[in-house]
C-alpha positions in Angstrom: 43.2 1.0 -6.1 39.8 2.3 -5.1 39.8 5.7 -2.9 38.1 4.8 0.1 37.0 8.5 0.7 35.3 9.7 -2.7 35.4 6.0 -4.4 37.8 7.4 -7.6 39.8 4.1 -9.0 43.7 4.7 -9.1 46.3 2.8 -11.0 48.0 -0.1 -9.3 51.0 1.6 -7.4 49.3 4.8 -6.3 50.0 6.1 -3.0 47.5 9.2 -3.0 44.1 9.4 -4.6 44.5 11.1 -8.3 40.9 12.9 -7.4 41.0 13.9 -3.7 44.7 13.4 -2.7 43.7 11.5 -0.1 46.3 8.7 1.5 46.0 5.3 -0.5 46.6 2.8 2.6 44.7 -0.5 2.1 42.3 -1.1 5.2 39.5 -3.2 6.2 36.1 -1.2 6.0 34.9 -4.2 8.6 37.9 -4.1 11.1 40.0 -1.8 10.1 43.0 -3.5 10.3 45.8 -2.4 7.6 46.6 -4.8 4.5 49.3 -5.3 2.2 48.6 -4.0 -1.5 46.6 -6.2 -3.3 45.3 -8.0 -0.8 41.7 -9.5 -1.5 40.7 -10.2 1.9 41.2 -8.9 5.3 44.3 -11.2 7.2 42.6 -10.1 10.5 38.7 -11.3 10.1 38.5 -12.5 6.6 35.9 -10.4 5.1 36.4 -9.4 1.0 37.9 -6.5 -0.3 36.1 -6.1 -2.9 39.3 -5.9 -5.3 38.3 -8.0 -8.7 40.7 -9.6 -11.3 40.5 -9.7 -14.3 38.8 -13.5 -14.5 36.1 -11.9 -11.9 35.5 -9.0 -14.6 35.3 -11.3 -17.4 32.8 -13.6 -15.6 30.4 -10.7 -14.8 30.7 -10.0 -18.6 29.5 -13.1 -19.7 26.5 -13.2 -16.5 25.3 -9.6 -17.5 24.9 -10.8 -20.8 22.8 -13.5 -20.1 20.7 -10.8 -18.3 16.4 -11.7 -19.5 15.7 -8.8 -22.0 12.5 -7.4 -19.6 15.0 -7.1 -16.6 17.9 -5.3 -18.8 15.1 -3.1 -20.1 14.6 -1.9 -17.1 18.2 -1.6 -16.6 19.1 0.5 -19.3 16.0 2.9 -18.5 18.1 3.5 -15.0 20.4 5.9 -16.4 20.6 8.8 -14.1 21.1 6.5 -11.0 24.6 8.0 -10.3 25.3 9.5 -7.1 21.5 8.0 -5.7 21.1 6.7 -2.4 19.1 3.6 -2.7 17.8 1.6 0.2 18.9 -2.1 -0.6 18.7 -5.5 0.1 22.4 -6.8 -0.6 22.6 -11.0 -0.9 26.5 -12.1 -0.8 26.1 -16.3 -1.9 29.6 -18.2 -2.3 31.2 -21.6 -1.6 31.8 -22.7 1.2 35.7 -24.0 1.8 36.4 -22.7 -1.7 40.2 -23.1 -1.9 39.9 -26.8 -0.6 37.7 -27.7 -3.1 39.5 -26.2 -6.2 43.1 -27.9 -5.1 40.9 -31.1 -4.8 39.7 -30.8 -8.2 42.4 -29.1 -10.3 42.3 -26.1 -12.7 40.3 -27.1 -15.1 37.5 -29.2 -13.2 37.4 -26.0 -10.8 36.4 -24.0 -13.4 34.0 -26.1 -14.7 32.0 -26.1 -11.5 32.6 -22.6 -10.3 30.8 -21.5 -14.2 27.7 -23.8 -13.3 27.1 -22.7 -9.9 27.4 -19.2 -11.1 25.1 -20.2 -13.3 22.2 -21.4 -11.1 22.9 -18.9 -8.1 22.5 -15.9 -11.2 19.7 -17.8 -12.7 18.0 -17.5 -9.1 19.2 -13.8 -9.0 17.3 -13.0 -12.0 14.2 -14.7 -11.5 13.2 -12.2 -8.7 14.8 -9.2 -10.9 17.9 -8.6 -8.8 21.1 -7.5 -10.4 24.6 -8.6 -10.2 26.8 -6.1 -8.8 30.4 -7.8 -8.7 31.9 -11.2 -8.6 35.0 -12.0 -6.2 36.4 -15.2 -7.4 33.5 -17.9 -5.9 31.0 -15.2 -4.4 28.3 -13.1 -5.8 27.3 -9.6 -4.8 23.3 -9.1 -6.0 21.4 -6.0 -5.1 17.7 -6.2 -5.1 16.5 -2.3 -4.9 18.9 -1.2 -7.2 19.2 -0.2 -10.1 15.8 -1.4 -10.3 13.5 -0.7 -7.1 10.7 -3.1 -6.4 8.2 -2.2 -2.9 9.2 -5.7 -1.8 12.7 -6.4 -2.6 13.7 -8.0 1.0 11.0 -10.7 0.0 12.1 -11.0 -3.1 16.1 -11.5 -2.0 14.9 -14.1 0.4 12.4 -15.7 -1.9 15.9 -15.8 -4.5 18.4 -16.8 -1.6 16.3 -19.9 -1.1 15.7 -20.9 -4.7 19.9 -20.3 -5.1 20.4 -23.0 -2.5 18.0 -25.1 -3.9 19.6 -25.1 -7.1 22.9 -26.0 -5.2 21.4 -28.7 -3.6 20.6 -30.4 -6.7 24.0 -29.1 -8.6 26.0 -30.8 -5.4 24.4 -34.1 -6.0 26.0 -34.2 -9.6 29.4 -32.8 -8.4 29.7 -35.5 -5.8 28.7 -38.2 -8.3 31.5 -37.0 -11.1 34.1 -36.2 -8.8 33.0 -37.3 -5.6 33.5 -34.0 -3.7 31.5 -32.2 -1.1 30.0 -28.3 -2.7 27.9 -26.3 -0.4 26.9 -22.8 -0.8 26.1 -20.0 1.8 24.4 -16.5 1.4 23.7 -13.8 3.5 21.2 -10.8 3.4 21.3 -7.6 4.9 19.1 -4.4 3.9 20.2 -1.0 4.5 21.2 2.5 2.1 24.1 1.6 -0.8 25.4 4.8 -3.2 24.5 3.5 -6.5 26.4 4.4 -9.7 25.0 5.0 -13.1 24.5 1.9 -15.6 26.8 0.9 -18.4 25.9 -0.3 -21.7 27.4 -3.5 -20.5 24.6 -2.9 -17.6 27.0 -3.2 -15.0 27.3 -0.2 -12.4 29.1 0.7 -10.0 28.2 1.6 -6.0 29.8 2.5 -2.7 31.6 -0.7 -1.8 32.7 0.2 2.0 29.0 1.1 2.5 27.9 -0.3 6.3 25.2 -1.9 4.3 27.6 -3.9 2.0 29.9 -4.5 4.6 27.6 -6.1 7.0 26.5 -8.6 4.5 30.1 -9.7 3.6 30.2 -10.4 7.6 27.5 -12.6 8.2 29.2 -15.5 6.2 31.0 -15.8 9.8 27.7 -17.2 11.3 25.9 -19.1 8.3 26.4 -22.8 8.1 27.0 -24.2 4.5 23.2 -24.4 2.6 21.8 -22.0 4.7 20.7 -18.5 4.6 20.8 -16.2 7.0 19.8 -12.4 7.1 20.8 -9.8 9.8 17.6 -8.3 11.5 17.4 -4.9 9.2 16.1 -7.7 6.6 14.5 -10.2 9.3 11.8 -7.2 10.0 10.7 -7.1 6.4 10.0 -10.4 5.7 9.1 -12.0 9.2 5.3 -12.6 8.4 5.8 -14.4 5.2 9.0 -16.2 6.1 9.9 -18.6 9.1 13.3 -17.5 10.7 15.3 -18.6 13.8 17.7 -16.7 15.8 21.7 -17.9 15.8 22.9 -14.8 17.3 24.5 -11.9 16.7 27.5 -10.3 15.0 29.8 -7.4 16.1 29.7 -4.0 14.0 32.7 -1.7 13.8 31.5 1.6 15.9 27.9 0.0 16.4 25.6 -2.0 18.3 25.6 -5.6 17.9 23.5 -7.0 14.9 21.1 -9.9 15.7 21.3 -12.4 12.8 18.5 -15.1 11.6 18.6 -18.3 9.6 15.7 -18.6 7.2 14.2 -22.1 7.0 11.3 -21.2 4.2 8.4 -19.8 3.8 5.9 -19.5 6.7 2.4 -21.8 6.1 -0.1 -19.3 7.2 1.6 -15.8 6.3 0.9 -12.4 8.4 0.2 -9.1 7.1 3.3 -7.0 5.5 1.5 -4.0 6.5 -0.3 -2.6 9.5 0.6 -2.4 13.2 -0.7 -5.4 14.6 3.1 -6.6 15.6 3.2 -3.5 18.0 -0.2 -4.2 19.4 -2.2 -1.6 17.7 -5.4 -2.0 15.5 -8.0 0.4 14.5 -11.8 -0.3 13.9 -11.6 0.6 9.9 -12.1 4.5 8.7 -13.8 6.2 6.1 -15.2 3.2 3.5 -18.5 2.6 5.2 -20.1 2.9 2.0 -17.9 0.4 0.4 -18.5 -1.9 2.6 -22.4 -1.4 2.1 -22.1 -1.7 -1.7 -20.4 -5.4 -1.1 -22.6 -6.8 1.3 -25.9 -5.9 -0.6 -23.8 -7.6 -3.8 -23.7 -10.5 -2.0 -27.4 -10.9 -0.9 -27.6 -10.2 -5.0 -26.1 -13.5 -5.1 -27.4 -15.0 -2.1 -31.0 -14.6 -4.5 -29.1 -16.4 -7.4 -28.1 -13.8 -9.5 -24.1 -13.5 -10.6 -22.3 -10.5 -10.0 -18.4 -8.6 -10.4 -16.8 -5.8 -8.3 -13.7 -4.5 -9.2 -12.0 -2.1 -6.5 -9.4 0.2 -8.0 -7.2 2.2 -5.2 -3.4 3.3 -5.3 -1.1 1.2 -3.0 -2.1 1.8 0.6 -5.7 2.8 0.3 -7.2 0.0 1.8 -7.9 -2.4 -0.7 -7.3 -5.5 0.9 -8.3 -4.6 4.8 -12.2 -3.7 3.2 -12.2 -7.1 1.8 -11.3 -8.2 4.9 -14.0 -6.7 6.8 -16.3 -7.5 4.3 -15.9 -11.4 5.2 -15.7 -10.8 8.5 -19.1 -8.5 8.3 -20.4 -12.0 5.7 -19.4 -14.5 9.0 -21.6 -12.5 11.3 -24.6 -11.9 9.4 -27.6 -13.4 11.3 -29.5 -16.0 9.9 -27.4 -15.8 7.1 -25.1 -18.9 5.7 -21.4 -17.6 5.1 -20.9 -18.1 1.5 -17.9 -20.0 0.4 -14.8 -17.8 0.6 -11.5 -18.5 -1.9 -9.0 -15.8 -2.7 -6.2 -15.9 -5.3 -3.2 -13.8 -4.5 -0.5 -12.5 -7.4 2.9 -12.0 -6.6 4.8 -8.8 -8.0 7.4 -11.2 -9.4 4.8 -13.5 -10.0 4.3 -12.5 -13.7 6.6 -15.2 -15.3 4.9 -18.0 -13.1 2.3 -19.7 -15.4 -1.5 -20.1 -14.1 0.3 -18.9 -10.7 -2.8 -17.0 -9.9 -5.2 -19.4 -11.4 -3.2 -22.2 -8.7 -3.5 -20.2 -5.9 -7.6 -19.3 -6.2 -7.9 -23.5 -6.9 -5.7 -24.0 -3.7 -8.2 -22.2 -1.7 -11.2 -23.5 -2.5 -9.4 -26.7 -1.8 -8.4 -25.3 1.7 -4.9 -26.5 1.0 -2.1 -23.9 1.6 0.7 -22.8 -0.6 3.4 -24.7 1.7 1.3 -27.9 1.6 3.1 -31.2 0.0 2.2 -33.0 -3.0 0.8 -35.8 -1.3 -1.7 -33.5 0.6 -3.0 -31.5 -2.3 -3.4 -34.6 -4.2 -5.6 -35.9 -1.1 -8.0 -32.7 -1.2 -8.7 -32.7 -4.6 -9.9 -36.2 -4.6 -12.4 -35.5 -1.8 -13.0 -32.6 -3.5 -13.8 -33.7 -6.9 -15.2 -37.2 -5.2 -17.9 -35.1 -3.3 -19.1 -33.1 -6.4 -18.9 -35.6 -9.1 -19.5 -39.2 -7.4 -20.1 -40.6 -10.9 -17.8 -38.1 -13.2 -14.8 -37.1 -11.2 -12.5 -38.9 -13.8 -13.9 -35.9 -16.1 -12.8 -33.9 -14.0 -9.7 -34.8 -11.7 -7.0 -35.2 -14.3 -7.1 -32.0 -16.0 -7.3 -30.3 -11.9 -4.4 -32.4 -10.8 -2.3 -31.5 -14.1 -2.9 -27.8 -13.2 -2.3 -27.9 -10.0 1.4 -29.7 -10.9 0.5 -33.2 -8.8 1.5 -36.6 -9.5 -1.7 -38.4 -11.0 -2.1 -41.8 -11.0 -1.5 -43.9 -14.7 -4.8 -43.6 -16.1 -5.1 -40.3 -15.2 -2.0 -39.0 -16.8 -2.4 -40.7 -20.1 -5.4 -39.4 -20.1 -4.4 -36.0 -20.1 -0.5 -37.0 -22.0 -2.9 -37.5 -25.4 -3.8 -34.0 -25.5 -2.4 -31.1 -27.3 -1.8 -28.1 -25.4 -4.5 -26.0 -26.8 -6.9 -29.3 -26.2 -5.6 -29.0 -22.7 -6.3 -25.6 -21.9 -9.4 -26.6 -23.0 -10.0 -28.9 -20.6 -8.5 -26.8 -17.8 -11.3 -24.3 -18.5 -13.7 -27.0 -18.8 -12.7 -28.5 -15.4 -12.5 -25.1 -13.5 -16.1 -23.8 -15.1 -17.8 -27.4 -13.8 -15.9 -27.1 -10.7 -16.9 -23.7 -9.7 -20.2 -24.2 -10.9 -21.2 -27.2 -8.9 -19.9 -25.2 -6.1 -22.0 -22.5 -6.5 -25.0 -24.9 -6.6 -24.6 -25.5 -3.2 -24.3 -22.5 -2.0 -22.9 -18.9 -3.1 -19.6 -18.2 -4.1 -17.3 -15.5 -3.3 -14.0 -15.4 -5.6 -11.5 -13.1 -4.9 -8.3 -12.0 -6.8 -6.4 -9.8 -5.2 -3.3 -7.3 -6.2 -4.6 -8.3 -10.2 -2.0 -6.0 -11.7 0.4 -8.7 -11.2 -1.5 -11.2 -12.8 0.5 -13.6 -14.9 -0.7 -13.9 -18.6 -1.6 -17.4 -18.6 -4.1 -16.9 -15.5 -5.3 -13.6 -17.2 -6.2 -15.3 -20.2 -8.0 -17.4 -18.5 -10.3 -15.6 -16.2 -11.6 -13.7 -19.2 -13.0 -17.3 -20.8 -13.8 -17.5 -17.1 -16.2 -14.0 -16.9 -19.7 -15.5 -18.4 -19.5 -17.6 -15.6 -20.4 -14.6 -13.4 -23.5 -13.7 -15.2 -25.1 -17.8 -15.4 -24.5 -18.9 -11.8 -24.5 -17.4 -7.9 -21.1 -16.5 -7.8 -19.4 -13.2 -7.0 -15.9 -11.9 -8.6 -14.0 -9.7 -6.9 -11.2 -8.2 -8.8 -8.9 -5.7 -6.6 -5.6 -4.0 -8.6 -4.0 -0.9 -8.8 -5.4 1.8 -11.7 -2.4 0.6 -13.7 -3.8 0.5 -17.5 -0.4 -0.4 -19.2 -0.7 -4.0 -16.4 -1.0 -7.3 -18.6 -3.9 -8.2 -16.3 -5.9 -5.0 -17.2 -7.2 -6.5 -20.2 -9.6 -8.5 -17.8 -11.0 -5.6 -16.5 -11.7 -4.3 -20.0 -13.2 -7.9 -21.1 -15.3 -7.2 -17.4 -16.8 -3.9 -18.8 -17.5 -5.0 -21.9 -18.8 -8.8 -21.2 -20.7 -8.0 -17.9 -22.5 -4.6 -18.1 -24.7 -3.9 -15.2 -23.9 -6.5 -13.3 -20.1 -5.1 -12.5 -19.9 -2.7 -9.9 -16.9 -0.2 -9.8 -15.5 0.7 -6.2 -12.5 3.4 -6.8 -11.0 4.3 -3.4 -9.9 7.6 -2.2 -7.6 8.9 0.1 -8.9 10.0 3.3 -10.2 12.9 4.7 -8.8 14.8 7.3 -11.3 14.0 9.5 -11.1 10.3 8.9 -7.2 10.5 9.0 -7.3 12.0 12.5 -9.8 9.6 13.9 -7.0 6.6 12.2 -4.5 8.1 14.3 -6.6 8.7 17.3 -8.2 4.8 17.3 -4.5 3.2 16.2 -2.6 5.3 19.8 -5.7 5.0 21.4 -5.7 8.3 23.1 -7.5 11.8 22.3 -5.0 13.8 24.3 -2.1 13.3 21.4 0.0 16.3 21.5 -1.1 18.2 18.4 2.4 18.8 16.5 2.5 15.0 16.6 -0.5 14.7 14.9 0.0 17.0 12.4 3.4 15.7 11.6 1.5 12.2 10.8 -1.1 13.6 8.9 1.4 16.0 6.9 3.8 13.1 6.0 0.6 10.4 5.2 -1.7 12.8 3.2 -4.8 10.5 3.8 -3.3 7.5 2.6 -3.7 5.0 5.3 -1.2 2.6 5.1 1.1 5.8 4.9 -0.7 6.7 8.1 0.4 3.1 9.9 4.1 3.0 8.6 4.5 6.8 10.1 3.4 5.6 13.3 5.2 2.0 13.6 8.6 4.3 12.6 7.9 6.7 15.1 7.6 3.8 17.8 10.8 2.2 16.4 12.5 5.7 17.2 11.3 5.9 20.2 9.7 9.4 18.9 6.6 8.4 20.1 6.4 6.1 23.4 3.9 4.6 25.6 3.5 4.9 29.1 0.6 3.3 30.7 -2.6 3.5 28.3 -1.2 6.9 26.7 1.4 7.9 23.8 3.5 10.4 24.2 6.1 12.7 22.4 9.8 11.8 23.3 11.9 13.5 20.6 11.2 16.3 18.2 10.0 14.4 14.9 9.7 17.3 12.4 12.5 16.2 10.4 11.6 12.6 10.0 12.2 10.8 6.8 10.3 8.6 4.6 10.2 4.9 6.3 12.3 2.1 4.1 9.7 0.0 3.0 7.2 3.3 1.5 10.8 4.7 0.2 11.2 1.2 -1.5 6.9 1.6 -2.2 7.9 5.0 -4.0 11.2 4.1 -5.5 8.8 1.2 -7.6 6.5 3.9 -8.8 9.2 6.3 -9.5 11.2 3.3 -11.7 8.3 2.8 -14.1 8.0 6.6 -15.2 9.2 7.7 -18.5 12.9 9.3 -18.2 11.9 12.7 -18.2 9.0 12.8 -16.1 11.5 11.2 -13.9 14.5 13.7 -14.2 11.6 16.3 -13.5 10.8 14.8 -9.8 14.1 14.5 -9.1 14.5 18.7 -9.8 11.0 19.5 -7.8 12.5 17.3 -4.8 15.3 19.6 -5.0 12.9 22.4 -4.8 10.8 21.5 -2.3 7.9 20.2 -0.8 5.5 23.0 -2.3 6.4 25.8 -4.6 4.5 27.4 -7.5 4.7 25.3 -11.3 6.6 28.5 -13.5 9.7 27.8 -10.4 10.0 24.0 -11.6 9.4 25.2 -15.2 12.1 28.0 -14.7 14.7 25.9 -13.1 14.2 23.1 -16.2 14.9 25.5 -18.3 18.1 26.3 -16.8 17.3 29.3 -15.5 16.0 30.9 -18.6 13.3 33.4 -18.8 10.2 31.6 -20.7 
C-alpha cells in the first residue's frame, strides 16, 4: 500500500508506513471517504485509486516497450527527474461502461479488445511525445510535460486526446461488426503541478498520485459523454485560440472552488495567437525593431523591381519573431500607390517533425487561401481554379502531382497518372509542379513566402525547399525564413544551403532582447498609463529581462492574480508581487530548453538555481565540487 503522506510503497497488510510511520488507512484523495483494503475505486464517488495489479503492470511493460526510439531517448536522458515539480498536462482516456462490456464479451474476447484499444489510444499518446504513467485495468494515465517538457504540451494533449478518439471511432466500427457490441471511449484533461519520479530502465517512473492535478483529471470522467473530450479550464486557457470548446459545467473540488469544465469539438478554423494580451484587452504599438522592419520593406520594393531575394530572422523564443512579420504585412497593405504583394505563410508544428511535407502542405494551403480545417471537397475545388487560372492549356501538368501532395481525391486520369511513377520520379514532379506554380505566380505580381518557427521543419519539407532556393535568385519572390538559432535543428541545413546558394541576396536579421528603455515603454503602452507605481515596474522588467513575450506573460499573470487591477483607465498595485513565480506556460517554455541540454550542463543549473539568482562563478564552481577548495 502506497503512503499517502511521503508516497513510500508498503507490503500488502501494513497498518503504518515502513518510512514515516504514518497511519495506513485507505482514503479517497477526491472525497475522502474511507475504503476497505484493496479497494480500486472510491464506493462513495467512484474515482480510481490508483492501486494496479499485476495484469495492469504487465501491460504497461509491454506499451513502454513499444515506446518510438526518439521519444525513449529522450526518456532515458531524464534521469535526475526525481523529487521535480513539473507543471503537467495529465490525459485519463478509458471505456466507457467497461464491466458491461467485458461480461458481454467473455474473458478472452475482452482481452482481445481491451489490447487493441490500448493500442491505438498509446499509439495517439506517442505521436505527440506524451508518456504513459500507469494503466488501471481499461484507463490510461499519459503525462505530457513530464518526463519530457515540451513549451506546448496542453496543445499537444488535446491535439492526442482527439486523434485517441478518432482511432476509437474507427476501432468501434470493427468491434460492433465481430461481436456486435457498443465501445466508446472518454478522456479528460487537466493541467496543473505533478511530483515526478526518476525514470527506469524499463522507462517507467513514478509520481505523486494523490496530486490535486491527478486527481482532478480522474474526476472529470463524471461529466464527459462517451467519445468526447473534455478538459477542466486550467487546460481550456492554454489551448482556447487554436481549439474550439464549449462549456458543460463545472465540477466540485475537495477544499476548493468549483472547476468549470469544457468539451473540445476540434480544432478552431482561423486560430488566435498563443501569446500576447489581446484576450485581456491590451495591445502595444510594437517596440524597439524599427530597423527590422525598414530592412523588410526596402527587400520587398527589391522585389517589387524584379529582383529575388531571402531573409532569415534568427531570435530566441519570445523576441518578436512573428509579431515583426506581422507588422511588416500590415505596413506592405498600407503602402500608398503600392499593390500588396501576394502573402502565403507555412507554419511548423513542434511535433510536426514526423508529419511528411507538413510544412510544404501548409505554405501550398495558403496560397490556395484554403485553411487547415477545410474538407477535401473544398481544397480540391481551389486548386482547380487555381491551377485552371494559371495554366488554361497545361493544368493537367500540373494538377495531379499538386492534388497528390496535398492528400486529395483526384479524379481517374489524374491518379494514374501520377500511380505510374516511382517515388523519386514523383518528388520530381512535386518540385516540378511547386517551381511552375510559384513561378507563374510571381509573374503576376511579387511574392512573399513565409515559413515560420523553421526549426521544426519536417525533413521531407526541408529537403525540399533547398531544391526550392534558386527559385529566389530567377524570379520576384521573397523567402522569409524565421527559426530559433538552433544549429543541431533538421531544418538548419536550409539555412546553410541559403548561405551558401544565395550570397548577397540573403539578408540576416538576428533579434535582440530589449533595452531597458524599450522594455519600459512595452510596459507603459501594454497598461496604458505612465503613473505605474515604480516597484511594479521594476518587478516586470526584473523577471522579463527584455524579452518581450516574457514581458506580456508577467503582465497577463499579474492580472489573473489580481496583483495588478484596473480601475477606470489606470492599473494599479493590489498585492505585493515581489515573490511571484515563473508563469506555467514560460515554465513549460524553459522546462523545453532545459530538457535538450546535455546532463551535466543540466545538473549544473539545477545547483546555480539552488544558489541564487546572482552570485559570483568560483561559488557554483565551489559548491560542484562539493565544497572542496580548487
Amino acid at each position: 500500500m502506497q503512503c499517502s503522506k511521503c508516497g513510500h510503497d508498503n507490503p500488502a497488510g501494513a497498518r503504518f508506513c515502513l518510512d514515516c510511520g504514518a497511519a495506513l488507512a485507505l482514503r479517497c484523495s477526491g472525497c475522502g471517504g474511507d475504503l476497505p483494503a484493496g479497494a480500486r475505486f472510491c464506493m462513495h464517488c467512484g474515482q480510481p485509486m490508483m492501486r494496479t495489479t499485476p495484469a495492469d503492470d504487465a501491460q504497461l511493460s509491454r506499451l513502454a516497450a513499444a515506446t518510438p526510439q526518439p521519444l525513449a531517448k529522450k526518456l532515458r536522458a531524464a534521469t535526475e527527474l526525481a523529487g521535480e515539480r513539473r507543471v503537467v498536462t495529465v490525459l485519463f482516456a478509458d471505456v466507457v461502461g467497461s464491466t458491461e462490456l467485458a461480461r458481454e464479451l467473455g474473458s478472452e474476447a475482452w482481452m482481445k479488445v481491451i489490447n487493441n484499444v490500448l493500442d491505438r489510444v498509446t499509439e495517439a499518446i506517442y505521436r505527440y511525445e506524451g508518456t504513459i504513467a500507469r494503466l488501471l485495468g481499461d484507463g490510461v494515465w499519459a503525462f505530457f510535460g513530464a518526463p519530457v517538457a515540451h513549451e506546448d504540451d496542453p496543445r499537444r494533449a488535446v491535439q492526442a486526446g482527439l486523434n485517441l478518439l478518432d482511432a476509437a471511432r474507427e476501432y468501434a466500427g470493427e468491434v460492433q461488426r465481430e461481436y456486435g457490441q457498443e465501445l466508446a471511449l472518454r478522456a479528460c484533461l487537466n493541467t496543473g503541478p505533478v511530483v515526478v519520479g526518476r525514470v527506469g530502465d524499463d522507462l517507467r517512473y513514478e509520481y505523486a498520485a494523490s496530486s490535486p492535478t491527478v486527481n482532478l483529471a480522474a474526476r472529470l470522467k463524471f461529466v464527459a459523454e462517451p467519445m468526447s473530450l473534455v478538459i477542466s479550464e486550467h487546460t481550456q486557457r492554454f489551448i482556447d485560440p487554436v481549439f474550439e470548446t464549449e462549456g458543460v459545467g463545472q465540477i466540485e473540488v475537495k477544499g476548493g472552488q468549483p472547476v468549470d469544465v469544457y468539451r473540445v469539438h476540434g480544432p478552431r478554423a482561423a486560430p488566435g495567437p498563443l501569446r500576447g494580451l489581446a484576450v485581456a484587452g491590451l495591445e502595444s504599438p510594437m517596440v524597439g525593431r524599427d530597423a527590422e522592419l525598414a530592412t523588410l520593406l526596402r527587400l520587398c520594393e527589391a522585389v517589387r523591381a524584379g529582383l529575388g531575394r531571402a531573409a532569415l530572422i534568427l531570435g530566441e523564443p519570445g523576441l518578436g519573431k512573428t509579431r515583426l512579420i506581422s507588422e511588416w504585412r500590415a505596413a506592405l497593405a498600407v503602402q500608398p500607390g503600392q499593390r500588396a504583394p501576394l502573402w502565403a505563410e507555412g507554419h511548423c508544428l513542434s511535433y510536426g517533425q514526423g508529419l511528411a511535407y507538413h510544412l510544404l502542405v501548409d505554405l501550398l494551403r495558403s496560397v490556395m487561401g484554403v485553411p487547415e480545417a477545410a474538407g477535401e471537397a473544398e481544397t480540391r475545388a481551389a486548386l482547380h481554379a487555381l491551377t485552371g487560372d494559371l495554366f488554361p492549356q497545361a493544368a493537367d501538368e500540373v494538377y495531379p502531382y499538386l492534388g497528390h501532395l496535398l492528400s486529395v481525391r483526384l479524379e481517374e486520369d489524374a491518379a494514374s497518372q501520377v500511380s505510374m511513377l516511382d517515388p523519386q520520379a514523383l518528388q520530381a514532379q512535386y518540385l516540378a509542379a511547386v517551381r511552375r506554380l510559384l513561378s507563374a505566380l510571381a509573374a503576376r505580381q511579387p511574392v512573399v513566402l513565409i515559413l515560420e518557427d523553421l526549426h521544426w521543419a519536417d525533413p521531407s519539407s526541408t529537403d525540399f525547399l533547398v531544391k526550392l532556393l534558386p527559385l529566389a535568385s530567377t524570379a520576384p519572390v521573397l523567402l522569409c525564413m524565421a527559426a530559433r538559432p538552433e544549429r543541431d535543428a533538421p531544418a538548419w541545413r536550409l539555412v546553410t544551403a541559403a548561405r551558401e546558394t544565395l550570397g548577397g541576396s540573403l539578408t540576416e536579421i538576428t533579434l535582440q532582447a530589449l533595452s531597458e528603455s524599450d522594455s519600459r515603454r512595452l510596459v507603459a503602452n501594454l497598461l496604458k498609463i505612465e503613473l505605474l507605481p515604480e516597484p511594479v515596474r521594476a518587478v516586470i522588467l526584473k523577471k522579463a529581462e527584455g524579452n518581450p513575450f516574457f514581458v506580456e506573460e508577467v503582465i497577463r499573470m499579474l492580472i489573473d492574480r489580481g496583483a495588478i487591477v484596473r480601475r477606470g483607465e489606470d492599473w494599479v498595485a493590489s498585492a505585493s508581487i515581489d515573490q511571484i513565480e515563473i508563469p506555467d506556460n514560460l515554465h513549460s517554455l524553459l522546462l523545453a530548453r532545459i530538457d535538450r541540454l546535455p546532463e551535466d550542463v543540466r545538473h549544473t543549473l539545477r545547483v546555480a538555481a539552488v544558489i541564487g539568482r546572482q552570485f559570483p562563478v568560483k561559488v557554483l564552481e565551489y559548491v560542484l565540487r562539493g565544497g572542496e577548495a580548487p
